[in-house]
Structures are given as C-alpha cells and as structure tokens.
C-alpha positions as CSV (number, residue, x, y, z in Angstrom):
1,X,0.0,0.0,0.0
2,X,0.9,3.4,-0.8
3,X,-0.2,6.9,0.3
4,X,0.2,10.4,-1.1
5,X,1.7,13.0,1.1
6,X,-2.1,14.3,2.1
7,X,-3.1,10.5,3.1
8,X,0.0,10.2,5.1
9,X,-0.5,13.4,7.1
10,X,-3.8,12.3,7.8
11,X,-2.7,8.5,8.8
12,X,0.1,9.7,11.7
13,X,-2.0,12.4,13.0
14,X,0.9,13.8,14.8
15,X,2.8,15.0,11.5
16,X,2.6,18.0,10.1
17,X,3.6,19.3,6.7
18,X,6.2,21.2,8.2
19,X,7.5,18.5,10.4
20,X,7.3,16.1,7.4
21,X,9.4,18.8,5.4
22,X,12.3,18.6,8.5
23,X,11.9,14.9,8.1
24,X,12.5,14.4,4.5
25,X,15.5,16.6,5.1
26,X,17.2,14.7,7.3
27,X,16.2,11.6,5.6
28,X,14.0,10.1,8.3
29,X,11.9,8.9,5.5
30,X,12.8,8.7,1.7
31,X,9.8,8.5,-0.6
32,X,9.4,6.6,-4.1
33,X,8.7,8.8,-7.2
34,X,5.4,7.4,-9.0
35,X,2.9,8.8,-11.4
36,X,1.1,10.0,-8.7
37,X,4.2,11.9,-7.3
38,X,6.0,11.4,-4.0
39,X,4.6,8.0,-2.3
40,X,5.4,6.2,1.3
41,X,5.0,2.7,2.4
42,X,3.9,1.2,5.6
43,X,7.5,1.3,7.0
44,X,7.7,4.7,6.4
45,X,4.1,5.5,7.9
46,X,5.8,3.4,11.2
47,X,9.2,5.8,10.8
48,X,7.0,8.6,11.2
49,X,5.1,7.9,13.8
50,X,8.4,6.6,16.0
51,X,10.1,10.1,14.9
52,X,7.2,12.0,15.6
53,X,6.9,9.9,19.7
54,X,10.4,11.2,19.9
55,X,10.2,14.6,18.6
56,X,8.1,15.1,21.1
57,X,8.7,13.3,24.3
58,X,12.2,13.8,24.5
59,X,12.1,17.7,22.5
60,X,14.9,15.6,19.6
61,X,16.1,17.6,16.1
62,X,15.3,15.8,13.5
63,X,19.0,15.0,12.7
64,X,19.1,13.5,16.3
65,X,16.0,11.3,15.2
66,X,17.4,10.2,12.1
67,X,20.1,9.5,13.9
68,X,18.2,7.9,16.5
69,X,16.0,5.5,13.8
70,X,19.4,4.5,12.2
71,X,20.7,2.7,15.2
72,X,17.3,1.0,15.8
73,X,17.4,0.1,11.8
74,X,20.5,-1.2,12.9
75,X,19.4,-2.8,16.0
76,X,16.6,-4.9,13.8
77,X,18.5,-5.8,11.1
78,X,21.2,-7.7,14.0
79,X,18.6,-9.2,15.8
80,X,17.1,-10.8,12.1
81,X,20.9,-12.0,11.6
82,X,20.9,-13.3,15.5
83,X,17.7,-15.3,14.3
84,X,19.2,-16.9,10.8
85,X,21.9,-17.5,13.2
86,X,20.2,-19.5,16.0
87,X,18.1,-21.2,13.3
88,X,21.3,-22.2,11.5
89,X,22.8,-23.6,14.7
90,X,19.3,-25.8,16.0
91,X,19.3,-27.1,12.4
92,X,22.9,-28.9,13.5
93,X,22.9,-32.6,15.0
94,X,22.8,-32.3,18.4
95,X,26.9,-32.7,19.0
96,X,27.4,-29.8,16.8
97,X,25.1,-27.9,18.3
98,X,27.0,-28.6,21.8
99,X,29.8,-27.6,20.6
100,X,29.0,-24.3,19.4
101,X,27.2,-23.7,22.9
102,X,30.5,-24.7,24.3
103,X,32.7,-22.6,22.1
104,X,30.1,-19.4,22.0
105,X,30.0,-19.6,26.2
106,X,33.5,-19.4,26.4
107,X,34.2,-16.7,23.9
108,X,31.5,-14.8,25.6
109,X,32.6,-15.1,28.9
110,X,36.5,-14.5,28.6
111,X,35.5,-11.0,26.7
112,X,34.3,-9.7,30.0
C-alpha cells in the first residue's frame, strides 16, 4: 500500500507538513517517485510515527532522530541476523550444536 503526502499526514496524525518537510530533510523517511508523485510505504508511515513519539517526548532535532531511527534500523536488522543464526545452529545434529554452545559460552565469557 501506498499513500500520497495528504493521506500520510492524515494517517500519523501527529505529523505535520512542516515537520514532514524537517523529516524528508534529514532523511527520516525517503519517498518513491510514481505517477502520482511522491509515495510512502507502511515502513515509512511506522518511521514517522516513531520520529514523531520522539520529537516530542524527549524535544529531539530531526537529525538526532534520524540518527536515533538509524541505530534502531541497525538494532533490527542484528537481531534478524541473531535469528538466521540460532536457526542455522538448532538445524545442527545435536553434537554440533553442543559444541557451538560450548565454544560461544567461552568466547562470551572471557570477553568480560
């Protein structure tokens, strides 16, 4: 699904036209080009409404925000890895998989 700049102002009812200009500019959001002009997804409609809970609970530019989004982007796209990662490892026999526990525990606990 996509929406027009009107329909996304009206879906996160926190942004503003002006806010969504600040946004744009610090690349909270980056919009696809179609016929019908500039058009956001879902994830950006989410983006939004994160940047905008930010903006104002904690009073954050929206270079801090972007900022702020990029390390949770980040954040996600690890914990997706961690998952391809644990799935990769329970799809070992069993003395594999022991091993890794082993050889992960240790590692982990002589880093500290």
């Amino acid at each position: 699904m996509t929406l027009t700049e009107k329909e996304l102002i009206e879906t996160v009812t926190r942004l503003t036209s002006d806010r969504l200009t600040e946004y744009l500019a610090a690349e909270i959001v980056i919009p696809e080009q179609s016929d019908q002009g500039l058009v956001y997804q879902n994830i950006d409609v989410a983006r939004l409404e994160l940047a905008c809970e930010l903006h104002e609970q904690y009073d954050m530019e929206a270079d801090a925000l972007s900022m702020m989004i990029s390390l949770i982007d980040q954040l996600h796209g690890l914990r997706a890895e961690l998952r391809e990662v644990l799935n990769a490892i329970e799809a070992q026999p069993e003395p594999v998989r022991q091993q890794l526990v082993k050889v992960i525990g240790t590692a982990r606990f002589r880093r500290r």
